[in-house]
N, C-alpha and C positions, 0 to 999 in steps of 0.2 A: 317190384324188385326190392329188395332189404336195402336196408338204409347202410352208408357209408362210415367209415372209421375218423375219414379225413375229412373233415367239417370244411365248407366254405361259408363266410359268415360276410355277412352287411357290412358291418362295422365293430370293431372290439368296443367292449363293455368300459364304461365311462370309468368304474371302480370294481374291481374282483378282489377284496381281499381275502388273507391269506385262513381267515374263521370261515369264511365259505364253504372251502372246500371238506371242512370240519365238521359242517352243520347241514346233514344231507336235505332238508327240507329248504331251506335257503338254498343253499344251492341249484333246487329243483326250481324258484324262484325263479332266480337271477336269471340260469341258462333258459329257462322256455319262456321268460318274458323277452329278454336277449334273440330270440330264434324265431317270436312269434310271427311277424311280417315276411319274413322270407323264408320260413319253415317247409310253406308247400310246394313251393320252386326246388326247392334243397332235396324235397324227397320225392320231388314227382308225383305228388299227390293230385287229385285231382277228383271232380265232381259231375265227370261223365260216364260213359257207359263201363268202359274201360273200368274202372274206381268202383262202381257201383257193382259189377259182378264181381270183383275181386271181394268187395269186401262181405256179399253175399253168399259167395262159395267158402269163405272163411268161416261163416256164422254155421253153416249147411253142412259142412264136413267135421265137424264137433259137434253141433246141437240136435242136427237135423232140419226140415224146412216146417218150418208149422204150418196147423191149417189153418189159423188167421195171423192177423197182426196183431204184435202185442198192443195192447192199450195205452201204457204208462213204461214207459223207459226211462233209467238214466245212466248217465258211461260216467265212469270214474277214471279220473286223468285220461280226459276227450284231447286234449291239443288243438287241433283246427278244427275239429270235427269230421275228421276222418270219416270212422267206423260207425257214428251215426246217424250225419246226411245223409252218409251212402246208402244206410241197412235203409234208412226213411226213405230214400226214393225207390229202393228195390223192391218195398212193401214189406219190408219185416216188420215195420214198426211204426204205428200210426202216430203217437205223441210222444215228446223227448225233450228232457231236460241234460244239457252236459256242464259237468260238473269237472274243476280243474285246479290246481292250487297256485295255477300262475292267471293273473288276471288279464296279461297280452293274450294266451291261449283262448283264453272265455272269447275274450271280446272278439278274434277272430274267426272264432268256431262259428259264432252269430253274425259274422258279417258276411260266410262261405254260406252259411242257410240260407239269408236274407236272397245273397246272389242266387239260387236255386230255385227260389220259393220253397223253402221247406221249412214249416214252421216248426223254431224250436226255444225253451228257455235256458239259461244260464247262469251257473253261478259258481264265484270264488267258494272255492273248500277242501279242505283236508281228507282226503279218500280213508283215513287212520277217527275219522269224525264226523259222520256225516250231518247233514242239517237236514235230516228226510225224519216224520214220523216211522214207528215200527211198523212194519208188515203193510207198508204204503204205497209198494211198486207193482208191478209182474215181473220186470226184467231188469236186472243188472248187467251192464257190457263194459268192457275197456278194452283195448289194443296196444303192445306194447307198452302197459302201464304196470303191472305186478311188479317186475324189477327196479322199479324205481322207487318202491315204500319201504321206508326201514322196516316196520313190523308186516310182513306178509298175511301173519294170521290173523294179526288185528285188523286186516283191513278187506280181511275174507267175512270178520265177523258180524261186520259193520256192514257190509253186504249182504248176509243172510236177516241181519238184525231189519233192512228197509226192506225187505221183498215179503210178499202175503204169501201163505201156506201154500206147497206147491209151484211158486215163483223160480223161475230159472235163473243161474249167472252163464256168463261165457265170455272169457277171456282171450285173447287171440296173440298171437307174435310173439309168444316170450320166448325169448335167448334158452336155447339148451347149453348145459354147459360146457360140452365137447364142444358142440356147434359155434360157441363161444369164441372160444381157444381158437378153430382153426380161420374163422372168420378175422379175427385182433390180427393173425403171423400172417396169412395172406394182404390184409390189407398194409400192412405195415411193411412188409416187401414190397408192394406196388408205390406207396408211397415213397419211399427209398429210394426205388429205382426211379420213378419219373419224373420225381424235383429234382433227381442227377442229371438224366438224359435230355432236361429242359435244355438244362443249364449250358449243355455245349458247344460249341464255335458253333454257327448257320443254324442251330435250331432256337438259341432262347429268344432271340427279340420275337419270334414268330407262335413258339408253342408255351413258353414258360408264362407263370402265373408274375405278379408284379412281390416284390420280396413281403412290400408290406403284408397282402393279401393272404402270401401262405404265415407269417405270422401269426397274424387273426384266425388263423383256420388251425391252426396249435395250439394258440389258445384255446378256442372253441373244444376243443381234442381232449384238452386238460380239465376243462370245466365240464366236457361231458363226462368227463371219468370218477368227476363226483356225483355225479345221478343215477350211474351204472350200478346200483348196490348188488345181485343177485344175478346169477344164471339157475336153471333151474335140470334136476331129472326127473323125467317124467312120473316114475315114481311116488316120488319124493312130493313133485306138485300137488298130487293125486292125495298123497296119507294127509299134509296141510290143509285140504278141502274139506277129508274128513274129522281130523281132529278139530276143525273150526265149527262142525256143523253140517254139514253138508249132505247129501243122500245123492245117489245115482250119479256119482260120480266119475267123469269120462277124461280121457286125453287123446288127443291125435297131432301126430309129427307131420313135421311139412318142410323141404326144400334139403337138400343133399346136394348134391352137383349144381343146381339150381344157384346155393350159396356161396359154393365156391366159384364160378361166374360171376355172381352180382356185387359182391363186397368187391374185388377187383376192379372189375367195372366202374364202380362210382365212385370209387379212392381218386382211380386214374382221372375222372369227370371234376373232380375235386384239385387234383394236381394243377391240371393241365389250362390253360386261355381258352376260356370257353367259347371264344369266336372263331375257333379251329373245329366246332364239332359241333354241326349243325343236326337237319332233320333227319337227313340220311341214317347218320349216327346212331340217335335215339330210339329210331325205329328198328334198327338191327341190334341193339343193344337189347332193345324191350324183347323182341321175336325171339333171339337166341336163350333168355333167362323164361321166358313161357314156355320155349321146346324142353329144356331142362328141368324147367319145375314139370310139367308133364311123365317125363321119363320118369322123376322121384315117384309122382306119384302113383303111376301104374304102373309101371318095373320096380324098381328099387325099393319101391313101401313092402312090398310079399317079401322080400329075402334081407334085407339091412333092418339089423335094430333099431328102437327107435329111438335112442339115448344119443345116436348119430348123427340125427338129423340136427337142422339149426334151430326150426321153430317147435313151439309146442304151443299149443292150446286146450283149455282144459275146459269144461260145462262141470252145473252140478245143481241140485234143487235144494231147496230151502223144504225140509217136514213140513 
């Protein structure tokens, strides 16, 4: 499911000052080192079968399924390791280094492998820099990371610059920018409405979050909003590919109704005393955003444009 508008966080950040939010790499910093331990609880990540086809049908519906596994991988702004313990256990991809510019990220990405047995390396670095020799990879990956680099094309370029002749990228989750937009007003009405409706005779002591807590999750709100650099059309992602370098250049849109469900959804998960919304919960929450992402994709994808949808993902080869 797409991740949430209204952050719940551990604990507020010891010092956020006000050049932070000024200095978008720092910022990227703070918040995902800030996020790293509780990040995959937050998004429902996970490194089971569940996670493992999601993030295989992602790679699959953009790149296509190869007929081996890549040899040499590495993901640019990894996080936990999402997108490539999963692709490694799915068999996309035999060896993997993730690569991150917050150092909480790295270190958890290698501790979610560790957990798995999936052997992988990592390391602190700037996706705008990379610390990879020229033409030294086969594949390039990242998830939900493009949006968050001030220069997009420098760090497309820096991606064709590490992949050998022929070397594929594939990028997954990026924010369209309609999809954007209706995602921000939806969430922010749920949120609206459900730290109100906590808050009333007979329901707060039982459903409402604690003051401090939705604090901290404003915070978190505020400080994600400086890492949010870019929405993207698909277009527009596509010409960026090419003016960086790029050859065989693709995009495909993903979730319509799908997102107008799920950001809701997890606002409210985010609102709400999380001891009021157990398995039952979860598991109809998860069912109903798979019936939906379904529908997008074999009804809705033929007839809705694709500048509509919320996600984009883009492939493309290195000459």
């Amino acid at each position: 499911m797409p991740r949430s508008r209204g952050s719940d966080v551990a604990a507020e950040p010891a010092s956020v000052e006000d050049d932070v939010h000024r200095d978008p790499k720092r910022a990227n910093v703070v918040y995902h080192d800030w996020e790293a331990a509780t990040y995959d609880q937050k998004w429902s990540i996970s490194f089971d079968q569940r996670c493992i086809d999601y993030a295989r049908d992602r790679f699959v519906a953009v790149a296509g399924r190869p007929d081996a596994p890549y040899r040499q991988a590495v993901e640019i702004g990894a996080g936990t390791g999402f997108f490539m313990v999963n692709l490694q256990q799915a068999g996309v991809i035999s060896r993997g280094i993730v690569t991150d510019i917050s150092s909480g990220m790295v270190g958890q990405s290698l501790a979610n492998a560790a957990a798995v047995d999936v052997p992988l390396a990592g390391l602190v670095a700037d996706a705008e820099s990379l610390p990879f020799a020229d033409a030294s990879v086969d594949l390039v990956i990242g998830h939900a990371v493009l949006h968050h680099l001030p220069d997009v094309e420098q760090g497309l370029r820096e991606v064709l610059r590490i992949l050998r002749p022929g070397g594929r990228f594939v990028f997954a989750g990026e924010p369209t920018s309609h999809g954007d937009v209706v995602a921000r007003r939806l969430s922010r009405l749920t949120w609206w409405t459900t730290t109100r409706v906590t808050r009333l005779p007979g329901v707060r002591g039982r459903w409402s979050r604690p003051d401090d807590e939705l604090t901290a999750s404003s915070a978190a709100a505020a400080l994600e909003a400086s890492v949010d650099l870019h929405t993207f059309n698909p277009g527009e992602l596509m010409r960026s590919c090419l003016r960086a370098g790029a050859i065989e250049v693709s995009t495909v849109t993903e979730e319509l109704t799908a997102s107008w469900f799920g950001w809701p959804v997890r606002t409210f998960e985010c609102a709400v005393n999380p001891e009021r919304l157990g398995w039952r919960w979860a598991h109809a929450a998860y069912r109903g955003w798979q019936g939906l992402a379904w529908v997008d994709r074999n009804l809705l994808d033929h007839v809705v444009p694709d500048e509509l949808f919320y996600n984009v993902s883009v492939t493309g080869v290195r000459p």
